[in-house]
N, C-alpha and C positions, 0 to 999 in steps of 0.2 A: 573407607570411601569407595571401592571399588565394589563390595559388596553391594552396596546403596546403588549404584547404577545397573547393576545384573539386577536387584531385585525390582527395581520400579521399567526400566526396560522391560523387564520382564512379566509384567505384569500389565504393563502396559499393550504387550504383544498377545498377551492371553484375553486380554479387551476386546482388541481388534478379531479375536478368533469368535469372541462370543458374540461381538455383533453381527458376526460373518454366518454364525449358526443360526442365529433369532431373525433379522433381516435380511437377510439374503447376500449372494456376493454383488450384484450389481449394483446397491444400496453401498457397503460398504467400499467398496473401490471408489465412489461419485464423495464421498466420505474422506478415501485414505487422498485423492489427491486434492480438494480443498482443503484437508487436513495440513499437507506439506506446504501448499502456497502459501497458508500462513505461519507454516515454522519457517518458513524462508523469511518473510517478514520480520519476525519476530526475533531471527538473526539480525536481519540491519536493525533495528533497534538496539537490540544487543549492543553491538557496535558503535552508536550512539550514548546509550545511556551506560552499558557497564562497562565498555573501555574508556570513553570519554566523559560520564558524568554528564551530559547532557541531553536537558529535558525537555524532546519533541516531544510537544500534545499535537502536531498536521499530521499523523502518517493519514488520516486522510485523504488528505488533500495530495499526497503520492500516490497515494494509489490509485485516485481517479486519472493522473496524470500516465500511470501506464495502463488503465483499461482506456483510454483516448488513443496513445499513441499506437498501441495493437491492432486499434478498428482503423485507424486511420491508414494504417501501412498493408491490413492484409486483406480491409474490406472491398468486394469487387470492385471495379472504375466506375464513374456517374458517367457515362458516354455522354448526359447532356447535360452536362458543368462544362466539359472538355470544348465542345464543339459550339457553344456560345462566349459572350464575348468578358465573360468572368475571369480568367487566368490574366488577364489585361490589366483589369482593373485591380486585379490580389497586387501583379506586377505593381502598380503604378500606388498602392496602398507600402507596399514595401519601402520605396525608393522614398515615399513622403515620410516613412518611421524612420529611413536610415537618414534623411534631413534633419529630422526633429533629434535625431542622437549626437548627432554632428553639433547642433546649436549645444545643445545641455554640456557637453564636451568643453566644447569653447568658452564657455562661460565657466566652467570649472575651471578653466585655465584663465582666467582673466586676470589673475595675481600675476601673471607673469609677464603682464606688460603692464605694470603698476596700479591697475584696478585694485582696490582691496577694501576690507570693511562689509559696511552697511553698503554702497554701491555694488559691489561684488555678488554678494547678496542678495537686491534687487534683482542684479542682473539675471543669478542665476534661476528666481524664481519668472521671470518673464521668458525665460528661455524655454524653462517646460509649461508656460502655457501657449505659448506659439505651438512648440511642437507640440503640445493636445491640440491646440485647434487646424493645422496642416495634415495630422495624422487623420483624425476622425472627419476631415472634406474629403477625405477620397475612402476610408473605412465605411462609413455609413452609405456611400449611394452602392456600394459592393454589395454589403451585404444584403441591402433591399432589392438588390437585382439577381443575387443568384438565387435568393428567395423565392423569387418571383420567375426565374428562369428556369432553374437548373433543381430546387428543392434543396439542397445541401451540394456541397463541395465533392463526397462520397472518398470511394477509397485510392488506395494505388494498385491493388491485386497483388500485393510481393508475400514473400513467404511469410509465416507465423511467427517463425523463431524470430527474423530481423524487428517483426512487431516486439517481441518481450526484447531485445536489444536496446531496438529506439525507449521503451518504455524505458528502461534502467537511462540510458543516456538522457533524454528527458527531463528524469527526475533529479538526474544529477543536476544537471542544467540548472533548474527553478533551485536546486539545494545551495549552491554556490552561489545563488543572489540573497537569498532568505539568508542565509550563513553569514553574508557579509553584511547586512541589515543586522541582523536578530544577536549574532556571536558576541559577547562579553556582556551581555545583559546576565544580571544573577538569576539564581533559577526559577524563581517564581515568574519573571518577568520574560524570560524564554520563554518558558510555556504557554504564557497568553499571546506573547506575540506571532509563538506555528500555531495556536489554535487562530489569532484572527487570520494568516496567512491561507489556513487551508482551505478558509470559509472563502475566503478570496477567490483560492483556484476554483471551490466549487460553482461559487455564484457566477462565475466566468466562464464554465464550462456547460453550465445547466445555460447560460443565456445567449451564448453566439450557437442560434443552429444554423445557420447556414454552414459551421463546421462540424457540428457533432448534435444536429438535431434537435439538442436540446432534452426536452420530456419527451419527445418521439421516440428515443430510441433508435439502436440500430443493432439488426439482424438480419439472417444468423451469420456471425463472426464464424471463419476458419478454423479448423484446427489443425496442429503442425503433423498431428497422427492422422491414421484414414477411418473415418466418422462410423457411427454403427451401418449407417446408411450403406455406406460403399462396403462393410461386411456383407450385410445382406446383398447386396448385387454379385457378392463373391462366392454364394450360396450358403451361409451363415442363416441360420434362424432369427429371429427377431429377439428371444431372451440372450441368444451367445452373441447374436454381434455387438451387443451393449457392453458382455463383458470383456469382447475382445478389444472393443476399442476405449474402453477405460481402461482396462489394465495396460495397451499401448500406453497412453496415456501418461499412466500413473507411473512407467517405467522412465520415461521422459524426464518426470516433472522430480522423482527422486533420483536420477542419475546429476541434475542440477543441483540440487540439496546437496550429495555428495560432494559433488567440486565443491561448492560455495564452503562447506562445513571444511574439507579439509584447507584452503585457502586461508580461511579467517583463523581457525585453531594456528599454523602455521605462524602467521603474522600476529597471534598473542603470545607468542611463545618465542618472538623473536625482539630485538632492540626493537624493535618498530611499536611492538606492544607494551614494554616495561616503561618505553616513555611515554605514551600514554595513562596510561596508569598510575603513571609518576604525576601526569599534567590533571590528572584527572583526581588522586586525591590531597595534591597540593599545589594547584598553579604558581603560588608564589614564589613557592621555595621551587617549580621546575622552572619559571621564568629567568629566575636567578641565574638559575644555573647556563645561562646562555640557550634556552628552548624558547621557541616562536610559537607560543601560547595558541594565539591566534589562528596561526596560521596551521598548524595542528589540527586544531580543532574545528577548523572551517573543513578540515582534507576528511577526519572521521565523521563529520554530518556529512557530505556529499557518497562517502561509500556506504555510509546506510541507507543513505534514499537510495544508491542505485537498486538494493534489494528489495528495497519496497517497491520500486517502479515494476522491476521485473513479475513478484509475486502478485501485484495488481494486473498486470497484463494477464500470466498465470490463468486469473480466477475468471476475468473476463472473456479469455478464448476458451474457457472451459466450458462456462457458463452457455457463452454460443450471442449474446446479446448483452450492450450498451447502454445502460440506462441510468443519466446522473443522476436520476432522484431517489434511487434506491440507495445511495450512500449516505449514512449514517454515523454521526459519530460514536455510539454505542456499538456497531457492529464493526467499523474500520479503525478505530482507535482506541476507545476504552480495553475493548476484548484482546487487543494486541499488548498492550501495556499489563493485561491479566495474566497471559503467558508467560510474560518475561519478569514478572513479580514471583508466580508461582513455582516457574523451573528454575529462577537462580537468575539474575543480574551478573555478567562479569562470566557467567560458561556458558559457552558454544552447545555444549551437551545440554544444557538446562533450558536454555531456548529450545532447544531442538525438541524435547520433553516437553515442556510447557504449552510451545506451539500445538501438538499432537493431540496432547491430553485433554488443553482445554476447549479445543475446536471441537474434539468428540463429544467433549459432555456440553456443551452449547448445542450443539444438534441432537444431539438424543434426549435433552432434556424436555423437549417439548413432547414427542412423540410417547416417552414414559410419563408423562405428567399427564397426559391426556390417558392414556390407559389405565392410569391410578383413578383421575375422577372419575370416570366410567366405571371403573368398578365400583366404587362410593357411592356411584350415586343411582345406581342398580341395585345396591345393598340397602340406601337410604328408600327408592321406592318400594323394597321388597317388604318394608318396614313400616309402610304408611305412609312416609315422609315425603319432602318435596324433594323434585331431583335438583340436581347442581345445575344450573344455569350458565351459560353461555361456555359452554367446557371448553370449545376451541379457544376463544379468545383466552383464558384460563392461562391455559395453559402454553400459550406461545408468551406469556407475562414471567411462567414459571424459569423461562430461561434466565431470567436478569436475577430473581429468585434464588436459584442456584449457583449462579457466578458469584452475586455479591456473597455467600453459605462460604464456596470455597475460597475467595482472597479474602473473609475473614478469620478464616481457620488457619489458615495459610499466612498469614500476619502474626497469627497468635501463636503459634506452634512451630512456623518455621520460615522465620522474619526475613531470612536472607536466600528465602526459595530451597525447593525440594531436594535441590543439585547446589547447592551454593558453588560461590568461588573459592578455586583451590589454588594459591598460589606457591611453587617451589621455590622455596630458599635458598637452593643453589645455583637458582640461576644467574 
């Protein structure tokens, strides 16, 4: 076993060196730390699916959640959101949500002064349409006014890190409702209900711009290191301060990896982990045993998402810009669930591999696949022939191409990931 991790590590690292030779170092650093944002993800999944057997298809919809919360906390101030009369009206949109919670509240407690049944019931549905209609008299004239006023809400100007902070808490936040909605559904039925959930966050984040724009976007987002820009005013070149301040960067966002990796290995390795794993390959028989099934496993969904929240903020302040419509469930959730298929379910190490490996051959697949048709099709005209048509598009096709290649070899040859789970018997 230990062999099997020095050689794919290590192979893995002689990857990284050859892309470092063939495209450059500033390519492969912009590489190695989206590379990590999604082994970090790819951890909190982990966490969800291989210690607790549960199956998130939203990490989506998390990580939209922390590329918002990031822009929100580190993007500069709107000075003219501030100084019109919008904070007023957020105020007083507030105070009608925290009425409308209060009503639903009391209706949920209406058994307790003999209300019960089908009355109780009515009640409690007339309760959340009061408060939709209290909430949304004072949401809707807000939002048409800062619209029209201010253009968006804009940011608070705080630091970067408290943005990937708020992100993880965020995410946790929305995990802990979704959790107690979604948790004890079997697992097909999990799965559709984070996949309709994340479509939820998104369609709801793609459509309030006055908070987040919308399709407009927002740029360029901070970052927690000092930008190429501020190299070059430090007398840096234009090629080295890209690499100085990726490799900043990139030292950052793997010095996070590190905590998180040792933290969670920790916590599998300890009671906290063998009852999971217990709740995870037989809730009945852990139920039995006097274990809070539930309550378990609403605690390992909310510590996955805070990793995804975080790793979505990650990739958005990296990125430098905010844009809901670039999220994709192919690119934010399939590809994450391909990681943690391919490095092993259930190890910390296997994520961590998986995440790496498969972000690299996702992004190099296109750029080799396109240098493949061009040769082809340079060799097909040199031949008479017609050339390959539309090579770009091609070949950004060729990535899903490749992925589906390796999770079917990787099913077929080595069903329980590269790294499987190892678990000791004396523990």
């Amino acid at each position: 076993m230990t062999l099997r991790y020095v050689v794919l590590f290590g192979a893995l690292f002689a990857l990284i060196v050859g892309v470092g030779v063939l495209m450059g170092l500033p390519f492969t650093l912009r590489l190695l730390v989206e590379a990590f944002a999604f082994a970090l993800i790819a951890m909190g999944l982990n966490i969800q699916w291989g210690f607790g057997g549960l199956f998130n298809f939203g990490v989506l919809g998390m990580l939209m959640v922390g590329g918002f919360a990031v822009t929100f906390m580190s993007y500069p101030i709107n000075e003219a959101f501030w100084i019109s009369d919008g904070p007023i009206m957020l105020g007083q949109t507030l105070i009608a949500a925290a009425i409308g919670a209060v009503l639903i509240v009391l209706a949920h407690k209406a058994h307790r002064v003999g209300v019960t049944g089908k009355l109780r019931a009515a009640g409690i549905v007339l309760a959340w349409f009061v408060a939709y209609i209290i909430f949304r008299s004072q949401m809707d004239p807000a939002a048409s006014y800062i619209l029209s006023e201010a253009g968006w809400v804009g940011g608070l100007g705080l630091p970067v890190i408290l943005g990937w902070a708020l992100g993880g808490a965020l995410a946790a936040f929305i995990a802990f409702f979704v959790g107690k909605i979604s948790l004890g559904l079997r697992t097909d039925y999990l799965a559709i209900a984070t996949i309709g959930i994340a479509e939820i966050v998104r369609a709801t984040i793609r459509n309030t711009e006055w908070l987040t724009r919308g399709t407009l976007t927002v740029s360029p987002i901070p970052w927690p290191v000092p930008t190429p820009q501020a190299w070059q005013l430090w007398g840096a070149t234009t090629s080295d301060s890209f690499i100085y301040a990726r490799a900043g960067y990139l030292a950052l966002v793997v010095a996070l990896v590190i905590v998180a990796l040792f933290l969670i290995h920790r916590a599998y390795l300890s009671p906290w982990g063998r009852m999971m794993r217990a709740i995870r390959d037989n809730h009945i028989a852990a139920g039995s045993m006097g274990k809070d099934v539930k309550a378990r496993q609403l605690e390992i969904f909310v510590f996955g998402s805070v990793l995804m929240g975080i790793g979505g903020a990650i990739l958005v302040s990296f990125g430098s810009i905010y844009d809901p419509s670039s999220y994709q469930p192919i690119n934010h959730t399939f590809i994450v669930w391909v990681m943690l298929i391919v490095g092993g379910a259930g190890n910390n190490f296997g994520a961590l591999f998986g995440g790496l490996f498969i972000y690299m051959v996702w992004l190099l697949s296109e750029p080799l696949a396109q240098a493949l048709f061009a040769t082809v099709s340079n060799w097909s005209v040199s031949m008479g022939w017609h050339a390959i048509p539309d090579i770009n598009a091609r070949s950004v096709q060729m990535r899903v191409f490749v992925l589906g290649l390796i999770i079917t070899l990787a099913l077929r040859y080595a069903p329980r990931g590269l790294l499987p789970e190892f678990i000791r018997r004396d523990q």
